[in-house]
Structure formats: structure tokens, C-alpha cells
C-alpha positions as CSV (number, residue, x, y, z in Angstrom):
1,X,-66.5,20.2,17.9
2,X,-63.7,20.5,15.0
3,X,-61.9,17.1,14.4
4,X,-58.2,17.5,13.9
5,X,-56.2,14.6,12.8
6,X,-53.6,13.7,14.2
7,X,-49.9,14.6,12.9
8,X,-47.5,12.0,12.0
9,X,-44.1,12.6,14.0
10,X,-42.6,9.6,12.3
11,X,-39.4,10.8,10.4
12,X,-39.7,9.9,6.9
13,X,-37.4,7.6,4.9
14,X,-35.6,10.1,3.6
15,X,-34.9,11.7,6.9
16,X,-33.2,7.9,7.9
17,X,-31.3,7.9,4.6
18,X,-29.6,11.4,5.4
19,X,-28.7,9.8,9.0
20,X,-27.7,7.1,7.7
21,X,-25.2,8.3,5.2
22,X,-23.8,10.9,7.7
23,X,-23.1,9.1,10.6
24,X,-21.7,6.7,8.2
25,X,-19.4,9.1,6.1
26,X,-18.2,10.4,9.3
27,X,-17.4,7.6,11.2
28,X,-15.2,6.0,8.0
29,X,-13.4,9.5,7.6
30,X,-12.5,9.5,11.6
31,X,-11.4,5.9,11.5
32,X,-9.4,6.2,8.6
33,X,-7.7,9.4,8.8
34,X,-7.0,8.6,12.8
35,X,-5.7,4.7,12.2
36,X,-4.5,3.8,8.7
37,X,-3.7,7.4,6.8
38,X,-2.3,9.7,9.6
39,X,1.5,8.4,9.6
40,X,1.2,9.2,5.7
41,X,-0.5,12.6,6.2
42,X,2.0,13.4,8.5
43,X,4.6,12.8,5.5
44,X,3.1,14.7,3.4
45,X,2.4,17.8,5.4
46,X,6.0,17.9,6.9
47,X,7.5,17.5,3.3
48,X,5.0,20.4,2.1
49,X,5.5,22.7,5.1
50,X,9.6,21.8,5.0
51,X,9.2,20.7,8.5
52,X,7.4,23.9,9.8
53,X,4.7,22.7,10.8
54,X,3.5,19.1,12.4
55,X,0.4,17.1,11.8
56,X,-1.8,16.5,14.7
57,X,-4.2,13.2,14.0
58,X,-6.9,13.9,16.1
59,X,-7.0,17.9,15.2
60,X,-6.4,16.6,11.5
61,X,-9.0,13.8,11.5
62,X,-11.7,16.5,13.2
63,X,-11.2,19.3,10.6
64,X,-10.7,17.5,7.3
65,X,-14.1,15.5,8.2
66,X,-15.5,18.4,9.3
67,X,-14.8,20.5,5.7
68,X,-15.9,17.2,3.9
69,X,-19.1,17.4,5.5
70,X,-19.8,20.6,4.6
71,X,-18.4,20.0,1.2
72,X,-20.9,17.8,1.2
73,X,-24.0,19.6,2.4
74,X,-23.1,21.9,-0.1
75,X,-22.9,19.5,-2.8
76,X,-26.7,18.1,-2.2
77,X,-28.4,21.9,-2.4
78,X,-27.0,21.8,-5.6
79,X,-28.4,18.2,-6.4
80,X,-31.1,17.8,-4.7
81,X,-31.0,14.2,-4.9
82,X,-33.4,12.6,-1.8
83,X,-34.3,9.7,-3.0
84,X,-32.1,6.1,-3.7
85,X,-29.2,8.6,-5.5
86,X,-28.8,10.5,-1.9
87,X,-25.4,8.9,-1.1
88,X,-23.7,10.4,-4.4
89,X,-23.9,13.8,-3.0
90,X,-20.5,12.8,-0.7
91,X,-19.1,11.2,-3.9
92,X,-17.1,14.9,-3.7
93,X,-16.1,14.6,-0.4
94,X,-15.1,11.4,-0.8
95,X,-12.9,12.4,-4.3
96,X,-11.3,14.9,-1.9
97,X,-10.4,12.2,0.8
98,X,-9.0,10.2,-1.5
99,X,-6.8,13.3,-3.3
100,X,-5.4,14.3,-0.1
101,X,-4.5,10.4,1.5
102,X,-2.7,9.9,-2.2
103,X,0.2,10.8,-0.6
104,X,3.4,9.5,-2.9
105,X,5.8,7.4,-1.3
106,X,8.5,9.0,-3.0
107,X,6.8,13.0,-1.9
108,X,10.6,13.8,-0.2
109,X,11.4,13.6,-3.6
110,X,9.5,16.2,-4.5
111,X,5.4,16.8,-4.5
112,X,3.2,15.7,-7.7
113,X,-0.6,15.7,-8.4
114,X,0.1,12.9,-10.8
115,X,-2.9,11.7,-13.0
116,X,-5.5,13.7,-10.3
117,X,-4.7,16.7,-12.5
118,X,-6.8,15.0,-15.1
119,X,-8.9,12.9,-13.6
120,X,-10.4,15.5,-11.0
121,X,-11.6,17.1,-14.1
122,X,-13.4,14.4,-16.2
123,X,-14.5,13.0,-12.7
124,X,-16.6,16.1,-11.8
125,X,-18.1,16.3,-15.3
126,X,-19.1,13.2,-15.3
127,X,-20.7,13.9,-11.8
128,X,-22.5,16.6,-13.0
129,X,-23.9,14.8,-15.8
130,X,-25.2,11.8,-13.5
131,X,-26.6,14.4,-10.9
132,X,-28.6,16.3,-14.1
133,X,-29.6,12.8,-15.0
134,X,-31.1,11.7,-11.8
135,X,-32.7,14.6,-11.1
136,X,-34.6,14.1,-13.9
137,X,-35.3,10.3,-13.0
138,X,-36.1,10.9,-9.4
139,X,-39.9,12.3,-10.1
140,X,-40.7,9.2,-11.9
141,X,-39.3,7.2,-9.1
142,X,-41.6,5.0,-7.2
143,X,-42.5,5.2,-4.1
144,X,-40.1,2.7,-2.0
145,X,-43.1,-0.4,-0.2
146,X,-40.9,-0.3,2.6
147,X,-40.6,2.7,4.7
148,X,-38.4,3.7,8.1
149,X,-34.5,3.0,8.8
150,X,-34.4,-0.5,7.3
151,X,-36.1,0.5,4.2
152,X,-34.6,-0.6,0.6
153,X,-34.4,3.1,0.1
154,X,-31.7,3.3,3.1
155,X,-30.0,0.0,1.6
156,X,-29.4,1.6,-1.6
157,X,-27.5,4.0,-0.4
158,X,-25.5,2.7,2.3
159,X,-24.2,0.1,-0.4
160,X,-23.1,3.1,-2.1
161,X,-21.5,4.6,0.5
162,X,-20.2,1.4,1.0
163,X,-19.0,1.3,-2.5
164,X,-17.5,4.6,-2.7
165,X,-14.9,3.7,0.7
166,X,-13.9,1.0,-1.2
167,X,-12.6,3.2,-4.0
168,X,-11.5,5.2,-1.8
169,X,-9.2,2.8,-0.4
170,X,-8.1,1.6,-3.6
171,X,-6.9,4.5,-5.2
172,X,-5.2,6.2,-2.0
173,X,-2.1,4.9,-0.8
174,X,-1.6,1.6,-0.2
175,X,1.8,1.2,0.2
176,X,2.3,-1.3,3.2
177,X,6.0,-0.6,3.4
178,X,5.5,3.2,3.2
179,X,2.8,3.0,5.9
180,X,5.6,1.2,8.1
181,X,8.2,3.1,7.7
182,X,5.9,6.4,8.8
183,X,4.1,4.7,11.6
184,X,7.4,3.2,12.9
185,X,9.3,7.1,12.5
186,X,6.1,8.7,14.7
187,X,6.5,6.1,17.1
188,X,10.6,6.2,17.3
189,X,10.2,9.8,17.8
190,X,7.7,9.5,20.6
191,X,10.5,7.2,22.3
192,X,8.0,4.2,22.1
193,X,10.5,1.6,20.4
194,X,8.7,-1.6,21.9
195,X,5.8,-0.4,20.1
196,X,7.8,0.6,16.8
197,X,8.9,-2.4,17.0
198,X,5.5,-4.8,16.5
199,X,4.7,-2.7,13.1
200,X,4.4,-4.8,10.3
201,X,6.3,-7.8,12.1
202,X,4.5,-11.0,10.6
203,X,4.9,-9.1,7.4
204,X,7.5,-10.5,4.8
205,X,7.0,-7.0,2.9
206,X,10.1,-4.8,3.9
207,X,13.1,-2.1,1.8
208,X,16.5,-0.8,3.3
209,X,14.8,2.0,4.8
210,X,12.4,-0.4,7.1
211,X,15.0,-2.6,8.0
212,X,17.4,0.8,9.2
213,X,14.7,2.1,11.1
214,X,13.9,-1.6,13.1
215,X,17.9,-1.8,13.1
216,X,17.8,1.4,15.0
217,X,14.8,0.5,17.4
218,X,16.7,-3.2,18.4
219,X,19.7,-0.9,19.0
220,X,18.2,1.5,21.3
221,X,16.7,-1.6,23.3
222,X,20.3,-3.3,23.4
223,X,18.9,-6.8,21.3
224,X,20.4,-5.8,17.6
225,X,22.0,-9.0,17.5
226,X,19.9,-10.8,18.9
227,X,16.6,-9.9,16.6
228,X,17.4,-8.5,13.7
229,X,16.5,-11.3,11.5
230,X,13.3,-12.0,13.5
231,X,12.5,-9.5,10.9
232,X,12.9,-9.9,7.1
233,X,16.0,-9.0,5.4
234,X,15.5,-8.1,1.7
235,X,18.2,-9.3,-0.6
236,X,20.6,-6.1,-1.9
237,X,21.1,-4.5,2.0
238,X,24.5,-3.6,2.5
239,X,23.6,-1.6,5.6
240,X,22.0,-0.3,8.5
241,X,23.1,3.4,8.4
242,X,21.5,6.3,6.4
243,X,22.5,6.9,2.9
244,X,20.4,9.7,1.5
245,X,19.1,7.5,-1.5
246,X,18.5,3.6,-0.3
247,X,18.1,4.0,3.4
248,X,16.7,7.3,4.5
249,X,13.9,8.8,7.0
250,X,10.9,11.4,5.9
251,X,10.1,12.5,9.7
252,X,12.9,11.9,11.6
253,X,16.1,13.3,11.3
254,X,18.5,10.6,9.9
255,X,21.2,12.2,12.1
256,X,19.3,10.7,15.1
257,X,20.0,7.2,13.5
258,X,23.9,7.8,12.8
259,X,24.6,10.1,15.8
260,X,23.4,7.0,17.8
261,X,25.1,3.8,16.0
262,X,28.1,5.4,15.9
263,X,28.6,6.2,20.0
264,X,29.5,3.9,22.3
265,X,28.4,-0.2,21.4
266,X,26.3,0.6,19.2
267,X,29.3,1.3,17.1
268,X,30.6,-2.1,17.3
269,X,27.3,-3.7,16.8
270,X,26.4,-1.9,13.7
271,X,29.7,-2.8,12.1
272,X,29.3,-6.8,12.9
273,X,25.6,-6.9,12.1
274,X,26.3,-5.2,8.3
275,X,28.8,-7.6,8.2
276,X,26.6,-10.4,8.2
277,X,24.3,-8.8,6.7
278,X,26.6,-8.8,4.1
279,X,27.7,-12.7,4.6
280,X,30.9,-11.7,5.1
281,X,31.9,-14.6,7.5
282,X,35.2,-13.6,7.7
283,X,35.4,-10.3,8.5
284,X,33.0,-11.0,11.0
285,X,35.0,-13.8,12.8
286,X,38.2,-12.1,12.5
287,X,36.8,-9.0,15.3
288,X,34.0,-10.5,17.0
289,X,36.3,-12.2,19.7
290,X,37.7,-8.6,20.1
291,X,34.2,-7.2,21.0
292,X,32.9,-9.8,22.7
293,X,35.9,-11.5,24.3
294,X,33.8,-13.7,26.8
295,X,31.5,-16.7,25.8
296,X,28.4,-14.5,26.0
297,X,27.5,-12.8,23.4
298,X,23.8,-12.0,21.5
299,X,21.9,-14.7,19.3
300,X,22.7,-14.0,15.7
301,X,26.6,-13.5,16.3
302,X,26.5,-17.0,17.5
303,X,24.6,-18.7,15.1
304,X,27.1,-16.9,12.8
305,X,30.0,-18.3,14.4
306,X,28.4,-21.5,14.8
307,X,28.2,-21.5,10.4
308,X,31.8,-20.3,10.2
309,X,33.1,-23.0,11.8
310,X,30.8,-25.3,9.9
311,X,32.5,-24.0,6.5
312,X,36.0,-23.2,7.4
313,X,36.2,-26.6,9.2
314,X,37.8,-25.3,12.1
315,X,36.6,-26.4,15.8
316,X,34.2,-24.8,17.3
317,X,35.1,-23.1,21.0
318,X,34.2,-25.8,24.1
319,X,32.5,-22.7,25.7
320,X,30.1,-22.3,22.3
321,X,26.2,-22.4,23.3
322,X,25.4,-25.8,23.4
323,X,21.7,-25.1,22.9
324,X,21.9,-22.9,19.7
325,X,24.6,-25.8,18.4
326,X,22.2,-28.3,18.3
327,X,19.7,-26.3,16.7
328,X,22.0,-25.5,14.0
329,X,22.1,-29.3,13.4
330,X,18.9,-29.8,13.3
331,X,18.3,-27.0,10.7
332,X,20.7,-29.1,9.0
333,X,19.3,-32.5,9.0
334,X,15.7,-30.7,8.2
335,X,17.5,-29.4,5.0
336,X,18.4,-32.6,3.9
337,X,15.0,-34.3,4.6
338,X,13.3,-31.9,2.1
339,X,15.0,-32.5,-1.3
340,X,12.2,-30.4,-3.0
341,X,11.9,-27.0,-4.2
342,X,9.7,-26.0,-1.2
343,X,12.5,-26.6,1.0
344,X,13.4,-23.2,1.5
345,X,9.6,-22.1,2.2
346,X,9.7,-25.6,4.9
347,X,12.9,-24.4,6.4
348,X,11.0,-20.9,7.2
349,X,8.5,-21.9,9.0
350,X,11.1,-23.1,11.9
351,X,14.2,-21.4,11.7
352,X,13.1,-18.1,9.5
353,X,14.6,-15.8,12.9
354,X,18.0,-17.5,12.7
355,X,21.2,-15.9,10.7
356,X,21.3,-19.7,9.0
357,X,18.3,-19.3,7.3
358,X,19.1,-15.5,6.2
359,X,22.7,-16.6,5.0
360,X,21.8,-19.5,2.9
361,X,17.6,-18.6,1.6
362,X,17.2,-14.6,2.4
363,X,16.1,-12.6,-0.5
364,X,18.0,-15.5,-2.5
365,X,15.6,-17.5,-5.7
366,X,18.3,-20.3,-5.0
367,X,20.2,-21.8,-1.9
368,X,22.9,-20.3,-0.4
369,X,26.2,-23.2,-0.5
């Protein structure tokens, strides 16, 4: 009777390595096109398309993955690298990612390729002169002593992979502030404010355009005066409104912004905001008694009061918050404790969502007197 041996249905190492890699490429390209890049693809296609066309996250994430993987399968029957140099074969893919999440944060400005338009080049050489290389190497390679999913082989080139997001993130964009101010525009247009209004919060990173667009969300939720500098408020804003240049939207239209801040009391809470926003303590006491001729009135206009009266020497109202009073005192006496240079970064860590602590440290190296 003929012996037959039996077949080994094992998949080999190299069979785990392109699993590996795959399911790892595609998972990072969902995540980050889905939940870090979207708001900025979204920039970039509505700059591009002149606000033709709209960027769907989930149908974008799907099809530019898609492509890369098949960039990418493309890319190893060229190579044929199978061995420890497997992962390289998405270092394409990968180049493309990061060339198309590069958006600038200045694109309405007009579009650039920037320094891609040489570096693509010399990147793809060199590419092809490492793939020739290895190819040549891999037949001397031995074979790995440890075989199966948690070989060394596998390791190798998840670390690459690894490696290669890492780059990937680097030399993308980065820009915090950017990433805000498109996440908070997708969100304002969706008519989810609350939500717009948690993005990048406990972040001391901000620019005029930021602090319009959570201006605009407080307004729309009636608490502009009482929230506004829960939020940081960077030193050279003279105000809330669109301008074209210094405060300005990608997405939205900035008309939604002014058409809204300048009906109804919006209007009136705009004006008093920019003026203390502009520390105009004056101005500001002068008509807010007009607006708000009864003793309730939000948070920050009577803090504000509260530090007029403290400077101009003139008695404060009987019907002034009694509460708030106090606490102005004790920012006060906590001033004086601290006699250092810290005391502004002391101060913050209490009173940083007050107009005190706006009007006398915000954006300034050196105290406001």
C-alpha cells in the first residue's frame, strides 16, 4: 500500500507577516482618516472643489484605504520582498497618506504642494534603490528559528509598520489649532454646539478664528457672557466677528456668524463682550446698565463690573452678587500672597475662567495694573 505523507496546512510565516501588516495598515488608515484627519480633509476638498462638493468621512476613509491597499499590492509584485523587508512595500501607500492629510492651514489661501514636489521624487528613488538592494539580500537571508504569527520575522515588520505611522504622523498636519477650528465648523454646521463646544477646551493653544467660532457656539446657547473666558483668550483679539483676514471660517459661511451676532441680543452681547475683550472698562460700564437694567445679568459682565468699581473707586451697587464679590477678593488677597514670578501661573489654576484673571494676566508676559 503507497504511504503518503501527510500535508502541512499550517500557514507559513510569511503568510502571518502579510496578515499582519494588512490588517494593521488598514486599521491605522480607518482610524486616522475617520478621527484625527477628516475635519482637515474636509478643508481641503471644499477649498479644491470651491465648495462643490462635500467630504463624506466614512465614504472618504473606505476608498482612500481602499486605493492604498491596492497601491500597495501593486507595489510588492514589483518588489517581491517576503521576508523581514515585507512591510516596506506600503512605505508608498503610506507616502500617499501622508501627501494627501498635509493639508495647509492656510489652503483658503490658496493650494501648494510645498517641498512634496521634491521630496516625492528623491523619496521614490531612494525606494527603489532599497527594494533592488534587498532583493538581492533576501536569498542570503536566514531562515528565521522562530516560525508562526509571533515569529521575529512578524516583529520586524510590524515595528516597521509601526515606524512608518509615526512618520506619517509627523510630517502630516499637526496643527492643533487648525484641527479645532475644522472639527468645531463640522460640528456648528451639524447644529451640535454642546459638542463644538468641548473641542480642545483644556487646551491653552487657541488664534482669533478659534475664539470667533466658540464665541459663536456660547451665543447660540445664550451663556456668551457667562463662558467666554472658560476658554483661552490670546493676547491681540479685538473681536468676535468675521474679518476676512484675522477671524475667518474655511467650511462655514462666515455670514452665518455675523447674520446671527448682529439680530436680536446677540447684538448687544457681542458689542459688551469685545469690549472687554478689549479692557475697555469704560465703555463697558457706561451701556451695560442699559442692557441689562436689572441686577441679573451673566458671569463675566459682573466680574467686570465688580473690577471697575475696584479701579474707578466708585461704590459698588447694594444689589451686586455677593458671591462673585467675594471671590473677587479672594483672587485679590491670593495675588498678594504670591510675590513671585509664578504668580500669574498660581493665580490660573483657580480663577483662570474669570474676566479678572483675563484683564490683568491673559496673553500678557507681565501683570495687568
Amino acid at each position: 500500500m503507497p504511504y503518503f505523507a501527510p500535508v502541512d496546512k499550517k500557514p507559513s510565516t510569511a503568510c502571518y507577516t502579510k496578515v499582519a501588516c494588512a490588517v494593521t495598515f488598514c486599521v491605522f488608515s480607518l482610524v486616522y482618516l475617520l478621527f484625527y484627519q477628516c475635519d482637515v480633509l474636509t478643508a481641503g476638498q471644499h477649498v479644491l472643489s470651491g465648495g462643490q462638493t462635500h467630504y463624506n468621512r466614512f465614504v472618504g476613509a473606505f476608498l482612500i484605504t481602499l486605493v492604498l491597499y491596492l497601491l500597495q499590492m501593486a507595489v510588492v509584485n514589483y518588489a517581491k520582498l517576503t521576508k523581514r523587508a515585507y512591510a516596506l512595500t506600503y512605505f508608498p501607500s503610506l507616502l500617499v497618506l501622508t501627501i494627501i492629510t498635509d493639508v495647509s492651514s492656510t489652503i483658503d489661501q490658496g493650494f501648494s504642494f510645498g517641498g512634496w514636489l521634491v521630496a516625492v521624487p528623491l523619496l521614490l528613488i531612494a525606494f527603489c534603490a532599497l527594494v533592488w538592494a534587498l532583493r538581492q539580500m533576501e536569498s542570503f537571508e536566514p531562515e528565521p528559528a522562530s516560525q508562526g504569527m509571533f515569529s521575529r520575522t512578524v516583529w520586524i515588520n510590524l515595528l516597521t509598520m509601526a515606524v512608518m505611522f509615526i512618520l506619517v504622523g509627523l510630517f502630516s498636519n499637526g496643527d492643533e489649532v487648525f484641527h479645532y477650528r475644522m472639527r468645531m465648523e463640522r460640528l456648528l454646521m451639524n447644529g451640535r454646539t454642546e459638542d463644538a463646544l468641548k473641542v480642545g477646551k483644556k487646551d491653552l493653544a487657541t488664534d482669533p478664528s478659534l475664539l470667533m467660532l466658540r464665541a459663536y457656539a456660547l451665543a447660540r446657547n445664550h451663556a456668551l457672557g457667562d463662558h467666554l473666558f472658560d476658554y483661552p483668550v490670546g493676547e491681540g483679539n479685538v473681536g468676535l466677528l468675521p474679518d476676512g483676514h484675522h477671524r475667518k471660517t474655511i467650511v462655514m459661511p462666515d455670514s452665518a456668524i455675523t447674520i446671527f451676532a448682529k439680530s436680536g441680543k446677540a447684538r448687544a452681547d457681542y458689542h459688551l463682550m469685545e469690549l472687554l475683550i478689549q479692557r475697555r472698562l469704560d465703555a463697558f460700564a457706561n451701556v451695560v446698565y442699559d442692557i441689562y437694567p436689572d441686577s441679573v445679568m451673566p458671569k463675566h459682565f459682573e466680574e467686570a463690573l465688580i473690577l471697575y468699581h475696584y479701579y474707578s473707586g466708585k461704590p459698588l451697587p447694594q444689589d451686586q452678587n455677593k458671591v462673585i464679590e467675594a471671590d473677587f477678593y479672594d483672587f485679590l488677597n491670593m495675588e498678594r500672597t504670591f510675590k513671585d514670578d509664578h504668580v500669574a501661573n498660581r493665580l490660573r489654576k483657580v480663577y483662570q475662567n474669570t474676566y479678572w484673571y483675563y484683564y490683568k494676566y491673559g496673553g500678557n508676559k507681565t501683570p495687568r495694573q
